[in-house]
mmCIF file of the N, C-alpha and C atoms, coordinates in Angstrom:
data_MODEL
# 
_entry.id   MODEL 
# 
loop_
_atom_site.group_PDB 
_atom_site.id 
_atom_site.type_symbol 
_atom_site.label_atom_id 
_atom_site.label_alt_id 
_atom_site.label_comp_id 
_atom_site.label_asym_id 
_atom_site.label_entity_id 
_atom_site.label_seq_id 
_atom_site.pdbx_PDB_ins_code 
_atom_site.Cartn_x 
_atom_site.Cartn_y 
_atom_site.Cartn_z 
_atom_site.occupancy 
_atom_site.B_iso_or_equiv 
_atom_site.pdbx_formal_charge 
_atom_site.auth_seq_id 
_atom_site.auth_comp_id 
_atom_site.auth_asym_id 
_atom_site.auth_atom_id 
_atom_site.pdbx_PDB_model_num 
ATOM 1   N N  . UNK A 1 1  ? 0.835   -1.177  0.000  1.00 0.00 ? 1  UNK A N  1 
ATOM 2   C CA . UNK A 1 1  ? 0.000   0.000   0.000  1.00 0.00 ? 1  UNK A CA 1 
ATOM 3   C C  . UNK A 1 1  ? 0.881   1.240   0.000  1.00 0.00 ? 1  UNK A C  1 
ATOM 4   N N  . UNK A 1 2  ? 0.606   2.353   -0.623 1.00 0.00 ? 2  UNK A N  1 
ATOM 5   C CA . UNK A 1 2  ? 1.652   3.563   -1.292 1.00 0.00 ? 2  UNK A CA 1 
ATOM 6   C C  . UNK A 1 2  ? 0.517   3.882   0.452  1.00 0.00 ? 2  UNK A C  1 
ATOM 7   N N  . UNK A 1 3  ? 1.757   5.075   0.309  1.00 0.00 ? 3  UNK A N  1 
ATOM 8   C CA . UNK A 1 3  ? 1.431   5.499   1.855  1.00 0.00 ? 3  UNK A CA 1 
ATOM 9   C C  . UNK A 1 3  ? 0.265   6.704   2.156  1.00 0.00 ? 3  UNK A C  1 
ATOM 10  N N  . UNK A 1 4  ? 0.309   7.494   0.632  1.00 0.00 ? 4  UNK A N  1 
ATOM 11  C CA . UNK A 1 4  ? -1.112  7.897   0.209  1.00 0.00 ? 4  UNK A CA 1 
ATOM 12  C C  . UNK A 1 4  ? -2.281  7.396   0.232  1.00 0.00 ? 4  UNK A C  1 
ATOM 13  N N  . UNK A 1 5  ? -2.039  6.248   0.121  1.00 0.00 ? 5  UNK A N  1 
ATOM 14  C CA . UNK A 1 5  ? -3.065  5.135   -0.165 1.00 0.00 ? 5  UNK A CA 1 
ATOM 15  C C  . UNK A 1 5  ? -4.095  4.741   1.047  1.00 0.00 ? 5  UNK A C  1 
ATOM 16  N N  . UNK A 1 6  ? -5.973  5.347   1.146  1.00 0.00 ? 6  UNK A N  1 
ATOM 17  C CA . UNK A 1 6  ? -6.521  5.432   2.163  1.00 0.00 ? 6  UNK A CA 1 
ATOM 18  C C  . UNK A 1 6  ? -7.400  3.771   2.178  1.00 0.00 ? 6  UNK A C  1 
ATOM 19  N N  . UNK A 1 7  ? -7.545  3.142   3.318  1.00 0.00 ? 7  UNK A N  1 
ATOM 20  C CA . UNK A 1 7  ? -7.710  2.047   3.711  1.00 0.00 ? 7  UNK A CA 1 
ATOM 21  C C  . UNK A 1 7  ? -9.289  2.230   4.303  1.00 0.00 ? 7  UNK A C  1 
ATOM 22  N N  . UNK A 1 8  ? -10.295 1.343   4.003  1.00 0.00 ? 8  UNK A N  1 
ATOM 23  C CA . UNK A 1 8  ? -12.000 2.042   5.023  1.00 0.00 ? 8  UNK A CA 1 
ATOM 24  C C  . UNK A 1 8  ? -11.627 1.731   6.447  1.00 0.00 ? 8  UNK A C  1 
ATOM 25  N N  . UNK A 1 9  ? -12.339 1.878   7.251  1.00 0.00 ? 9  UNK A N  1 
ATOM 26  C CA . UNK A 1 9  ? -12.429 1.400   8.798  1.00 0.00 ? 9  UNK A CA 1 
ATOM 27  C C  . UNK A 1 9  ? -12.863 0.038   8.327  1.00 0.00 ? 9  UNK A C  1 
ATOM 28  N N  . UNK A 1 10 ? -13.397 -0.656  7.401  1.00 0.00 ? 10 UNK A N  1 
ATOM 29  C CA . UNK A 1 10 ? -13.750 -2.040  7.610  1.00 0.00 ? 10 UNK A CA 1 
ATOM 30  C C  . UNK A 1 10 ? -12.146 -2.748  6.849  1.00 0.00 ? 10 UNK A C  1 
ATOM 31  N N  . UNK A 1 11 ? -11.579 -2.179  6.269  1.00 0.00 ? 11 UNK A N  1 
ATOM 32  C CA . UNK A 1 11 ? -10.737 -2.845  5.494  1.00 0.00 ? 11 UNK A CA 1 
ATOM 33  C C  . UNK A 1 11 ? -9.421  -2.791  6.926  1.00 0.00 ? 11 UNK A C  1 
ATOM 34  N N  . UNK A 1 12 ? -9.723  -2.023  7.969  1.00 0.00 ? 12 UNK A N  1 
ATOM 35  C CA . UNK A 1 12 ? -8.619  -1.221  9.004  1.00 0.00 ? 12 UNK A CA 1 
ATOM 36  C C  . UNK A 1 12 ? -9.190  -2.880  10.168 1.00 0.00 ? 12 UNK A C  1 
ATOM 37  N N  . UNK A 1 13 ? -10.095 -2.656  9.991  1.00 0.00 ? 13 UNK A N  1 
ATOM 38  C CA . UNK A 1 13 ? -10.978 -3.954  11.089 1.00 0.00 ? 13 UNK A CA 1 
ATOM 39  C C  . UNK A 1 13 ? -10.585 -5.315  11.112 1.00 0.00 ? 13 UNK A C  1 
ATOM 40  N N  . UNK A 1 14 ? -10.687 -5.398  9.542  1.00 0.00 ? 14 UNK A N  1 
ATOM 41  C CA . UNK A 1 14 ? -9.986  -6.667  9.229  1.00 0.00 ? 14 UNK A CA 1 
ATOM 42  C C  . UNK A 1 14 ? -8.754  -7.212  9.427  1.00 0.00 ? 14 UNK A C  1 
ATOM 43  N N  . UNK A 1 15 ? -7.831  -5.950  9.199  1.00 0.00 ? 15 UNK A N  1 
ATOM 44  C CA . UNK A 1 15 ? -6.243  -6.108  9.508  1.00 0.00 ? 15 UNK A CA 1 
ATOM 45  C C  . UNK A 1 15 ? -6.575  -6.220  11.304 1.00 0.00 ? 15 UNK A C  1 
ATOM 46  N N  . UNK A 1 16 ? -6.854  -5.438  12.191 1.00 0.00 ? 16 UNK A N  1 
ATOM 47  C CA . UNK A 1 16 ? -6.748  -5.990  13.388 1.00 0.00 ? 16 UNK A CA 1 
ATOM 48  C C  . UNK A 1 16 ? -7.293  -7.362  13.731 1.00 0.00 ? 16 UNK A C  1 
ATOM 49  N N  . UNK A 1 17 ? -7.929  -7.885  13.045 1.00 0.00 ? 17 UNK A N  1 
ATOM 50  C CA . UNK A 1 17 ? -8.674  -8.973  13.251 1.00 0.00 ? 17 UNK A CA 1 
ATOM 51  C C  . UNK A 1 17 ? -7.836  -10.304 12.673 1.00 0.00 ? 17 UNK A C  1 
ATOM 52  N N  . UNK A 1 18 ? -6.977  -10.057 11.890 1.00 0.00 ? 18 UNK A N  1 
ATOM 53  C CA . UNK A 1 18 ? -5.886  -10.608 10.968 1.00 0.00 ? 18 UNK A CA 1 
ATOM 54  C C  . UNK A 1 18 ? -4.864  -11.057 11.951 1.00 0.00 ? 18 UNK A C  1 
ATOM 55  N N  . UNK A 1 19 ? -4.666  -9.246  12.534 1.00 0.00 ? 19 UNK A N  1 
ATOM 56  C CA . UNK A 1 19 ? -3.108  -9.575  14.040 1.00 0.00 ? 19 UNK A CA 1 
ATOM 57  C C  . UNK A 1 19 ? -3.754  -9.981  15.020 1.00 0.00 ? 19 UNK A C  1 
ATOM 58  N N  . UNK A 1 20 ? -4.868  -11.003 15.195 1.00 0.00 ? 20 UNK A N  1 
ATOM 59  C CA . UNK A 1 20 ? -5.032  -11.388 16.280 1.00 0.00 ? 20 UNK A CA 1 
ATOM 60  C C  . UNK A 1 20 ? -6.116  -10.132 17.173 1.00 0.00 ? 20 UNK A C  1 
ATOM 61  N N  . UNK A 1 21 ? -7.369  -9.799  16.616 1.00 0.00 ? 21 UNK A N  1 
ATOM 62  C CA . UNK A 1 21 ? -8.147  -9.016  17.026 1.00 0.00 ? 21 UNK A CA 1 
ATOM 63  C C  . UNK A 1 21 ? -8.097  -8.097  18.038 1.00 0.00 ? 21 UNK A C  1 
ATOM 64  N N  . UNK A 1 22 ? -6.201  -7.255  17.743 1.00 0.00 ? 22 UNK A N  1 
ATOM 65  C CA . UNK A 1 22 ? -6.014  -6.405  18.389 1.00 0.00 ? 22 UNK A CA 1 
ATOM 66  C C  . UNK A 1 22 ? -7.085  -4.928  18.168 1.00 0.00 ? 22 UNK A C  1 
ATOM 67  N N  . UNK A 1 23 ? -6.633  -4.340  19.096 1.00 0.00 ? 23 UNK A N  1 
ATOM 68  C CA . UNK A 1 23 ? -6.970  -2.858  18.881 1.00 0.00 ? 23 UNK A CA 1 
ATOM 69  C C  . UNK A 1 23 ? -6.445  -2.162  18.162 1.00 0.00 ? 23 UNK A C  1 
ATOM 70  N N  . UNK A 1 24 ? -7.392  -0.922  17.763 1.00 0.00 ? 24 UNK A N  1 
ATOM 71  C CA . UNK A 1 24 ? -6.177  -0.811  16.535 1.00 0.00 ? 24 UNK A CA 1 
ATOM 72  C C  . UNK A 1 24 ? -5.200  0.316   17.047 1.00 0.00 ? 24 UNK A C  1 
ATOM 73  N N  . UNK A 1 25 ? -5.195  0.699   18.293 1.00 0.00 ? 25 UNK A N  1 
ATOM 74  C CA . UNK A 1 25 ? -3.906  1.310   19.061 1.00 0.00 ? 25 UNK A CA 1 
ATOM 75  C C  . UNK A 1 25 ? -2.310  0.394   18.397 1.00 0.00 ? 25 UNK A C  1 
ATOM 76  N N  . UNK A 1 26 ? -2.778  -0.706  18.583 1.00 0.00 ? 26 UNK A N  1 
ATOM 77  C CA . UNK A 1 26 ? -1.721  -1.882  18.295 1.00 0.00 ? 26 UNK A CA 1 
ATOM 78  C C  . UNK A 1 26 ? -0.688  -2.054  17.002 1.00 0.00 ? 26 UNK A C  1 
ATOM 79  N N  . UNK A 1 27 ? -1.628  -1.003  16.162 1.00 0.00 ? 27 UNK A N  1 
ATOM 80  C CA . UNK A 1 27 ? -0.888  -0.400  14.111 1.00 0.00 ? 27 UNK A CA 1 
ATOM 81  C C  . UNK A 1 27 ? -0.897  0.404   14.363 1.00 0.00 ? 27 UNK A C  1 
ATOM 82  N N  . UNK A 1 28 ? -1.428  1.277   15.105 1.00 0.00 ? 28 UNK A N  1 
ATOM 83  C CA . UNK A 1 28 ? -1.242  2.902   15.092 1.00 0.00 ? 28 UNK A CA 1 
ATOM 84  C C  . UNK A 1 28 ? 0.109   3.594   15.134 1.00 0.00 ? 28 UNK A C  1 
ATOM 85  N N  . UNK A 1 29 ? 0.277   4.599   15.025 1.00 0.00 ? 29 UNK A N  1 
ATOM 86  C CA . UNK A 1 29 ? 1.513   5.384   15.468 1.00 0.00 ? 29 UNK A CA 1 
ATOM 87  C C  . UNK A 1 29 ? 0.788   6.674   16.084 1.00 0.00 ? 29 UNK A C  1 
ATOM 88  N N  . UNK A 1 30 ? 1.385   6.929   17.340 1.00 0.00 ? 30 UNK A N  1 
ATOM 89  C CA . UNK A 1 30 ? 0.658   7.570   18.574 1.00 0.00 ? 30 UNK A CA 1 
ATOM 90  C C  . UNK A 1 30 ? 1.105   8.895   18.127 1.00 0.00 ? 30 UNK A C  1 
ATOM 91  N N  . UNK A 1 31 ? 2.631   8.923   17.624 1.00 0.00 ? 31 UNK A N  1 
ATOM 92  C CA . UNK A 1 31 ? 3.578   10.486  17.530 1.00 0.00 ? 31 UNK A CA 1 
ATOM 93  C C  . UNK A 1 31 ? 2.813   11.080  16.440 1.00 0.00 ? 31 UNK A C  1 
ATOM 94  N N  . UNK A 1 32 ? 2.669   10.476  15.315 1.00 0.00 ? 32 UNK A N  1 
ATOM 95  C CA . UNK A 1 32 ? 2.104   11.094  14.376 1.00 0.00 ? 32 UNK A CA 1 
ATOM 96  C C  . UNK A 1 32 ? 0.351   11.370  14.958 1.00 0.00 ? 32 UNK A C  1 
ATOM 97  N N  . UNK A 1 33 ? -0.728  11.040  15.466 1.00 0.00 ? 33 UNK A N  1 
ATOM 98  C CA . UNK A 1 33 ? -1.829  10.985  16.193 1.00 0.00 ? 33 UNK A CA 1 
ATOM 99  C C  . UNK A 1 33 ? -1.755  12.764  16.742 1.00 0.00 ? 33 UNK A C  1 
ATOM 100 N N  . UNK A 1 34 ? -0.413  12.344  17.792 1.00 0.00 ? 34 UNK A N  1 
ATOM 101 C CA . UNK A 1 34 ? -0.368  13.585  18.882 1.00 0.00 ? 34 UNK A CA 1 
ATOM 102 C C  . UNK A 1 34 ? 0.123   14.775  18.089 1.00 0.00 ? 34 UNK A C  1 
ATOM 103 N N  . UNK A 1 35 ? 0.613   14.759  16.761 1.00 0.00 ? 35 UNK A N  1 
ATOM 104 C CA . UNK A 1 35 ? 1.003   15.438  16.404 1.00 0.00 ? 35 UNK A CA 1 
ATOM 105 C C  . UNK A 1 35 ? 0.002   16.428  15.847 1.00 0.00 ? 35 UNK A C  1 
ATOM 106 N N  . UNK A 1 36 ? -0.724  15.785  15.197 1.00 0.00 ? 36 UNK A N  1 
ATOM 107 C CA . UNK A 1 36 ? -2.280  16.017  14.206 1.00 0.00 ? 36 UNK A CA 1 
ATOM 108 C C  . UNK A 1 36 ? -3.303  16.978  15.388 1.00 0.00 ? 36 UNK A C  1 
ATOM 109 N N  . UNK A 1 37 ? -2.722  16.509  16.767 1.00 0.00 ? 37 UNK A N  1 
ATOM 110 C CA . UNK A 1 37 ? -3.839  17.132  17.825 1.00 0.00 ? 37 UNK A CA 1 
ATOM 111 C C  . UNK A 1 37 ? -4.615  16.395  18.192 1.00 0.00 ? 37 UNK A C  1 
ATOM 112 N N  . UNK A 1 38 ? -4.751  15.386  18.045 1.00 0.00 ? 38 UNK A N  1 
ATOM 113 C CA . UNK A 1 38 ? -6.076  13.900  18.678 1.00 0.00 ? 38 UNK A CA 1 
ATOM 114 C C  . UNK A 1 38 ? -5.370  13.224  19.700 1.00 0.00 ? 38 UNK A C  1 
ATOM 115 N N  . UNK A 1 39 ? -6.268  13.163  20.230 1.00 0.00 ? 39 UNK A N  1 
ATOM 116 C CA . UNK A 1 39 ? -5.894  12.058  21.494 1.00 0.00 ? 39 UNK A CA 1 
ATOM 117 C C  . UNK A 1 39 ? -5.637  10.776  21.246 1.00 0.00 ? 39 UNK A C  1 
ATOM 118 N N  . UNK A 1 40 ? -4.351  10.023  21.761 1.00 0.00 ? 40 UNK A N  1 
ATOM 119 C CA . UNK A 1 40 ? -3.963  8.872   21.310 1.00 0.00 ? 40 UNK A CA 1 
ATOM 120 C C  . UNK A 1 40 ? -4.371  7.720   21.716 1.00 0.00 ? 40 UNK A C  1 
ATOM 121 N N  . UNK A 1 41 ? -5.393  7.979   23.116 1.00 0.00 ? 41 UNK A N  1 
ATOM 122 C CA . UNK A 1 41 ? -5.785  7.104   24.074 1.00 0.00 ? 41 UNK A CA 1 
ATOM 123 C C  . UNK A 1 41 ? -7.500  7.238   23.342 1.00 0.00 ? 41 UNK A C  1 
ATOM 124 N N  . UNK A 1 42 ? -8.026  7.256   22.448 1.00 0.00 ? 42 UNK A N  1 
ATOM 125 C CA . UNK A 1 42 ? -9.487  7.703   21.813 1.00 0.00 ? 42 UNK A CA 1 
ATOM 126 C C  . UNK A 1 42 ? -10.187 6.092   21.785 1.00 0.00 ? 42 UNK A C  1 
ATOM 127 N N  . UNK A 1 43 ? -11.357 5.934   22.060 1.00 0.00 ? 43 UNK A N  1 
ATOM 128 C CA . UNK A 1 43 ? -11.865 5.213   21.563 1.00 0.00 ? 43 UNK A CA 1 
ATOM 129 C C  . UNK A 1 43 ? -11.390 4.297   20.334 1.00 0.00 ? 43 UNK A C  1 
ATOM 130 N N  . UNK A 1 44 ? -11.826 3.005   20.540 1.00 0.00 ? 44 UNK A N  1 
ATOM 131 C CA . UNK A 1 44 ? -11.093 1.993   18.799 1.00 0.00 ? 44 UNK A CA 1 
ATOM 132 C C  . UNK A 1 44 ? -11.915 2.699   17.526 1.00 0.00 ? 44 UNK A C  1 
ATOM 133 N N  . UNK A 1 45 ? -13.320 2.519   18.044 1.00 0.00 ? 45 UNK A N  1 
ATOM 134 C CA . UNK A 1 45 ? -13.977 3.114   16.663 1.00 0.00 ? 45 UNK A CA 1 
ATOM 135 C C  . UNK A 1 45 ? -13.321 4.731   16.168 1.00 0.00 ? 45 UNK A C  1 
ATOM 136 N N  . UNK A 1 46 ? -12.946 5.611   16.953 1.00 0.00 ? 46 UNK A N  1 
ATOM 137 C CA . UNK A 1 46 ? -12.451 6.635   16.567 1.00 0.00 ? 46 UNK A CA 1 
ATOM 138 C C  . UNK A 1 46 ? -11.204 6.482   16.148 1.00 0.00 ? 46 UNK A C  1 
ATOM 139 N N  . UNK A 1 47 ? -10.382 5.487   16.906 1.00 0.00 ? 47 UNK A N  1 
ATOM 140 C CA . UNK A 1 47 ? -9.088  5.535   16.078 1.00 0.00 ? 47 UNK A CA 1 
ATOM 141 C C  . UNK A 1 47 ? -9.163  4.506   14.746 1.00 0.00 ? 47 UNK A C  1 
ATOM 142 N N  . UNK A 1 48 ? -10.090 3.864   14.574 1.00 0.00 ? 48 UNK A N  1 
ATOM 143 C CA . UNK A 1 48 ? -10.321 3.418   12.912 1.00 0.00 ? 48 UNK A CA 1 
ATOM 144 C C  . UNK A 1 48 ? -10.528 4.575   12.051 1.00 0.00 ? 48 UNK A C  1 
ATOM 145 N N  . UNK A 1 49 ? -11.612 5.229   12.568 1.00 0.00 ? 49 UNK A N  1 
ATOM 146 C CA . UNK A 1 49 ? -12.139 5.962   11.772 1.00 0.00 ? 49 UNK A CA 1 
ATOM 147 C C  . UNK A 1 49 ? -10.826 7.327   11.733 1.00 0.00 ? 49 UNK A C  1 
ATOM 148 N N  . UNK A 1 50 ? -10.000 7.580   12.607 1.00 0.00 ? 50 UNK A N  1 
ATOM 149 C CA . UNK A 1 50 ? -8.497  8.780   12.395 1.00 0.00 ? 50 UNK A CA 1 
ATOM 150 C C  . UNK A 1 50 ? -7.860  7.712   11.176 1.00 0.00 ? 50 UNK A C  1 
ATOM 151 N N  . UNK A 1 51 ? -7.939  6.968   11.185 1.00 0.00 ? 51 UNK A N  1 
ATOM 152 C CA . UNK A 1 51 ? -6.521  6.104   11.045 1.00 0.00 ? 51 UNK A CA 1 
ATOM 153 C C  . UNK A 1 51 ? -7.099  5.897   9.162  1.00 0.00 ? 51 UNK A C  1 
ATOM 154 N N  . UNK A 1 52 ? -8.448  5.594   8.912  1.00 0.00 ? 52 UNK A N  1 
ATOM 155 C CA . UNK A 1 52 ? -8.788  5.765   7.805  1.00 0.00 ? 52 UNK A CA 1 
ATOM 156 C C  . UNK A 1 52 ? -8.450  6.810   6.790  1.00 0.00 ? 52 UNK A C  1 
ATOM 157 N N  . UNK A 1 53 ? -8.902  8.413   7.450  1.00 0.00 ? 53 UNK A N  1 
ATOM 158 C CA . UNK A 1 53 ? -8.525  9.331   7.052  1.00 0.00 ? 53 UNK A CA 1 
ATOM 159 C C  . UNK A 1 53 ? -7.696  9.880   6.888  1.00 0.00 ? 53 UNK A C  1 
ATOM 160 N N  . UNK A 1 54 ? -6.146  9.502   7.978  1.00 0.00 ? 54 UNK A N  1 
ATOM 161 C CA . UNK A 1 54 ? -5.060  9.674   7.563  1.00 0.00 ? 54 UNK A CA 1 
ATOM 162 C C  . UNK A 1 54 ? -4.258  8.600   7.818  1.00 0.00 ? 54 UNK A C  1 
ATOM 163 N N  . UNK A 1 55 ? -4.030  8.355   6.302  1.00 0.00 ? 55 UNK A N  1 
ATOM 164 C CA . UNK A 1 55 ? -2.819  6.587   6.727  1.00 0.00 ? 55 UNK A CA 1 
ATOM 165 C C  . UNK A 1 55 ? -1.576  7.189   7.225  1.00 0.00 ? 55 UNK A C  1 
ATOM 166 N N  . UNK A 1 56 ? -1.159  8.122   7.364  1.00 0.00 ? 56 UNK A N  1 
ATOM 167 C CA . UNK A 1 56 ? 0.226   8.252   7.935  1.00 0.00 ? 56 UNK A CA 1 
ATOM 168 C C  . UNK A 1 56 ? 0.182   7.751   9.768  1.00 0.00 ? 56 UNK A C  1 
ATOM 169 N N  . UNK A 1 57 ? -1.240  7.475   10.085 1.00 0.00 ? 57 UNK A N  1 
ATOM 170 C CA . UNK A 1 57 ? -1.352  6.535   11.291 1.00 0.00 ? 57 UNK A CA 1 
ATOM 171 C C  . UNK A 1 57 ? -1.395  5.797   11.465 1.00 0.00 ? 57 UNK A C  1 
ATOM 172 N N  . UNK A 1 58 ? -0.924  5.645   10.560 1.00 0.00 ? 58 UNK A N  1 
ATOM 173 C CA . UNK A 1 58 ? -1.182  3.370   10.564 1.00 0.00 ? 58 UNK A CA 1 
ATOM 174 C C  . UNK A 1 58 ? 0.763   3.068   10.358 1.00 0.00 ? 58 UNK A C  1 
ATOM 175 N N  . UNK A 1 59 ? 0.685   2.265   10.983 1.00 0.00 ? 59 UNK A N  1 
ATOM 176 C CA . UNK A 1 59 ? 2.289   1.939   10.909 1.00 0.00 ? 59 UNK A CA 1 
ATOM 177 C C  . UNK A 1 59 ? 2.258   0.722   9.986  1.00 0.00 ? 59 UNK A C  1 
ATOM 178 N N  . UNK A 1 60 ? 3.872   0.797   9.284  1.00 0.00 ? 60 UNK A N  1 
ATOM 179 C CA . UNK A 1 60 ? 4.035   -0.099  8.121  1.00 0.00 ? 60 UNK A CA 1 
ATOM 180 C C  . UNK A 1 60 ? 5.345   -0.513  8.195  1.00 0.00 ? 60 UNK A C  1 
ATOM 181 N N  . UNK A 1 61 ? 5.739   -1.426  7.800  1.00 0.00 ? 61 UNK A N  1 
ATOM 182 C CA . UNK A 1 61 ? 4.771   -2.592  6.742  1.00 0.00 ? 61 UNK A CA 1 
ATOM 183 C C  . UNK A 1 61 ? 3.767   -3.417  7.486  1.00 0.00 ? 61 UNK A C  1 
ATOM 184 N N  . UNK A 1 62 ? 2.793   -3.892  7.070  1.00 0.00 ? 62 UNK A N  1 
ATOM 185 C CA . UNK A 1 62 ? 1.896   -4.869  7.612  1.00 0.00 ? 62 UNK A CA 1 
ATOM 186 C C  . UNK A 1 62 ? 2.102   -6.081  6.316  1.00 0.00 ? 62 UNK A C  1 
ATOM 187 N N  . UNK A 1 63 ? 2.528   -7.340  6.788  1.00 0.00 ? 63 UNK A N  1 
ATOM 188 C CA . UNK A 1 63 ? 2.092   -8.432  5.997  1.00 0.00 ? 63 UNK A CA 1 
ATOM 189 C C  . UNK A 1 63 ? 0.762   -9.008  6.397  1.00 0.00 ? 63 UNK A C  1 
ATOM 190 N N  . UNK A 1 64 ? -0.262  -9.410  5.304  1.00 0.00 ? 64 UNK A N  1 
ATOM 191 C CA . UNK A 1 64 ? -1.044  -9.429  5.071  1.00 0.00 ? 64 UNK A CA 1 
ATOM 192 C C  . UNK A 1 64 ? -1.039  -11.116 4.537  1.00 0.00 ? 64 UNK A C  1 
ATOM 193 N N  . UNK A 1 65 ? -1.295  -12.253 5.384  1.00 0.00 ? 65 UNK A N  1 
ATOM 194 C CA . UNK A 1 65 ? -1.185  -13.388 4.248  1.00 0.00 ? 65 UNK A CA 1 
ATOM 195 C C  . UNK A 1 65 ? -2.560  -14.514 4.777  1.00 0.00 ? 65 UNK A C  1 
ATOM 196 N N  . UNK A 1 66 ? -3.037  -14.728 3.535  1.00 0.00 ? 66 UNK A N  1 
ATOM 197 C CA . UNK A 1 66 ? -4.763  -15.576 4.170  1.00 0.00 ? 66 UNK A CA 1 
ATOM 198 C C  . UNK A 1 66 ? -5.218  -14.909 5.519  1.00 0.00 ? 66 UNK A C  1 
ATOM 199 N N  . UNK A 1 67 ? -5.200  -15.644 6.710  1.00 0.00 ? 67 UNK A N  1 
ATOM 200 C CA . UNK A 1 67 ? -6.314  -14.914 7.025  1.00 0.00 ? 67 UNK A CA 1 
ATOM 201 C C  . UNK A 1 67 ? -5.231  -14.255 9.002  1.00 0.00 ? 67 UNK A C  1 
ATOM 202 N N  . UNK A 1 68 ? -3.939  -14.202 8.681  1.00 0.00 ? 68 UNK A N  1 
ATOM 203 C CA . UNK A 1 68 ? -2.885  -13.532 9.716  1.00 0.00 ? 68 UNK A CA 1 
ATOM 204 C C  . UNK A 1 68 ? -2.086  -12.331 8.900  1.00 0.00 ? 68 UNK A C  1 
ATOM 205 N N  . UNK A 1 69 ? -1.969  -11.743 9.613  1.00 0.00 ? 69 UNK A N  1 
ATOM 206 C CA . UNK A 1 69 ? -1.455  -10.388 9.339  1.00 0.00 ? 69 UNK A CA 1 
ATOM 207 C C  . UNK A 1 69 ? -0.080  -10.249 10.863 1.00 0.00 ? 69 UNK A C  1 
ATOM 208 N N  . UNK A 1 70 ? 1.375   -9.769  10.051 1.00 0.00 ? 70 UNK A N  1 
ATOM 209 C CA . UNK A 1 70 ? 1.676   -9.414  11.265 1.00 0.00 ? 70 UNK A CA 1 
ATOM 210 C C  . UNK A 1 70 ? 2.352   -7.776  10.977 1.00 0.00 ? 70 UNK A C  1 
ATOM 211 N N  . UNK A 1 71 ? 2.703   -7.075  11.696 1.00 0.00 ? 71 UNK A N  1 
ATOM 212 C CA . UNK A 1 71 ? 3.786   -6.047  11.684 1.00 0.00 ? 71 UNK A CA 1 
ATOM 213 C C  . UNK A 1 71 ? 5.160   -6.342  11.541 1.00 0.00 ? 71 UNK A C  1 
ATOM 214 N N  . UNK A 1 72 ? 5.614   -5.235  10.466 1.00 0.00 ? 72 UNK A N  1 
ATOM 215 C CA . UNK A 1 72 ? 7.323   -5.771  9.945  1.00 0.00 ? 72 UNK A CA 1 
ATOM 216 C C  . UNK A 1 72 ? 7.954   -5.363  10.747 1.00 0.00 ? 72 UNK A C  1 
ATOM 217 N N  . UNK A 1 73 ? 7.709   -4.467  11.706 1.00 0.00 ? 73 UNK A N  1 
ATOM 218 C CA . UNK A 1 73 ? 8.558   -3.941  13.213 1.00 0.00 ? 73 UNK A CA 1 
ATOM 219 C C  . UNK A 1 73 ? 8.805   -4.357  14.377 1.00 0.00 ? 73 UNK A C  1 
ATOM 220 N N  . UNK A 1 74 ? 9.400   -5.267  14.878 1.00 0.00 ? 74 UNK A N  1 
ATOM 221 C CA . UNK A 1 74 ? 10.713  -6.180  14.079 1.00 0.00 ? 74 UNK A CA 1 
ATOM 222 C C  . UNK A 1 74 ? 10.759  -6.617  12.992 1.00 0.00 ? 74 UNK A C  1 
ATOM 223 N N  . UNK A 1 75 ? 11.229  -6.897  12.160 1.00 0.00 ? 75 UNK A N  1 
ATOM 224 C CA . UNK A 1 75 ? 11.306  -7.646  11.025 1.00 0.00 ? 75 UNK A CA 1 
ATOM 225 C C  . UNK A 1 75 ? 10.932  -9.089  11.368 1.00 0.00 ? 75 UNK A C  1 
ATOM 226 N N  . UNK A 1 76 ? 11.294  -9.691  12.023 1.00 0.00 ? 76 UNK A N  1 
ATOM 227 C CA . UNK A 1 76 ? 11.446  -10.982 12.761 1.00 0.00 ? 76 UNK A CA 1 
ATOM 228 C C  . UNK A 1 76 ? 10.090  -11.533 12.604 1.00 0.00 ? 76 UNK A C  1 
ATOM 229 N N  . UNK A 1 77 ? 8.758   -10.433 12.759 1.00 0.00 ? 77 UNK A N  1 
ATOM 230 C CA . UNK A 1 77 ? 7.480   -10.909 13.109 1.00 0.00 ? 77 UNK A CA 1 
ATOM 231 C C  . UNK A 1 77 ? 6.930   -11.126 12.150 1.00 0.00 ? 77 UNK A C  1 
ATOM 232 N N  . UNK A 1 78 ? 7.509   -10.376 10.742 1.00 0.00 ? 78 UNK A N  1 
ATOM 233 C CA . UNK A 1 78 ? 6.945   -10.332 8.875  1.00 0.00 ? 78 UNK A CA 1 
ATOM 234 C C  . UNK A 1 78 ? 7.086   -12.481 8.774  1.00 0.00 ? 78 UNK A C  1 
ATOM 235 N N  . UNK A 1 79 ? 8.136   -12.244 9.357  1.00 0.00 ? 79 UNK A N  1 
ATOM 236 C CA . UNK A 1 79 ? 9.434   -13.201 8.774  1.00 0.00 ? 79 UNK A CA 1 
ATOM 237 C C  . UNK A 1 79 ? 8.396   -14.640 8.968  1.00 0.00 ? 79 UNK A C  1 
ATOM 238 N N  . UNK A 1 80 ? 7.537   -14.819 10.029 1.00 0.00 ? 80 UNK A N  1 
ATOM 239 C CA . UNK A 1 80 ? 6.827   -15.668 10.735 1.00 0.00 ? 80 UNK A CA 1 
ATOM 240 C C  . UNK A 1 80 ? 5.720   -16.043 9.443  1.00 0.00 ? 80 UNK A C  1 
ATOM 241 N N  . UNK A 1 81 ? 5.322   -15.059 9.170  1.00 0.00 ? 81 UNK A N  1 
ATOM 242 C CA . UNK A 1 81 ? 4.272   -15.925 8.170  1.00 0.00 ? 81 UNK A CA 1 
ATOM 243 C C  . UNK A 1 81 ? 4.959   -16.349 6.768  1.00 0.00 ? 81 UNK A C  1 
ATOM 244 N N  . UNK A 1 82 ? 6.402   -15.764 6.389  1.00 0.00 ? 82 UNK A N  1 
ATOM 245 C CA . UNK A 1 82 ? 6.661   -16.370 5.381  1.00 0.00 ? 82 UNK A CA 1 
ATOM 246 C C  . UNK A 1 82 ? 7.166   -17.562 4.870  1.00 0.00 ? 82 UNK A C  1 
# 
């Protein structure tokens, strides 16, 4: 995903549901959040719905494979589903 590239809250749902039906605090990036002026501690539905509107809150890379998803931050954790 180009980092322009906007994701719905259901397509955002799925990926938490992928890493193990985290919150989506859990992809987020808080600095960029606090930066924007929103509270980083917000409700999940609100931080889907921030995180939709601006992907620079969503942290990356996410692998994406059938039906697990992990974060490339460590690398170590990408590495698991491949």
């Amino acid at each position: 995903m180009n980092v322009s590239e906007q994701l719905s809250v259901e397509e955002l749902r799925d990926i938490a549901k992928k890493l193990g039906n985290v919150s989506p605090k859990a992809f987020a990036r808080p600095k960029n959040i606090q930066a924007e002026g929103l509270d980083p501690d917000m409700d999940d539905d609100a931080m889907f719905a921030a995180m939709a509107e601006n992907p620079k809150f969503i942290q990356r890379p996410i692998l994406i494979k059938g039906d697990e998803a992990r974060l490339g931050r460590p690398i170590e954790k990408m590495l698991e589903l491949i």
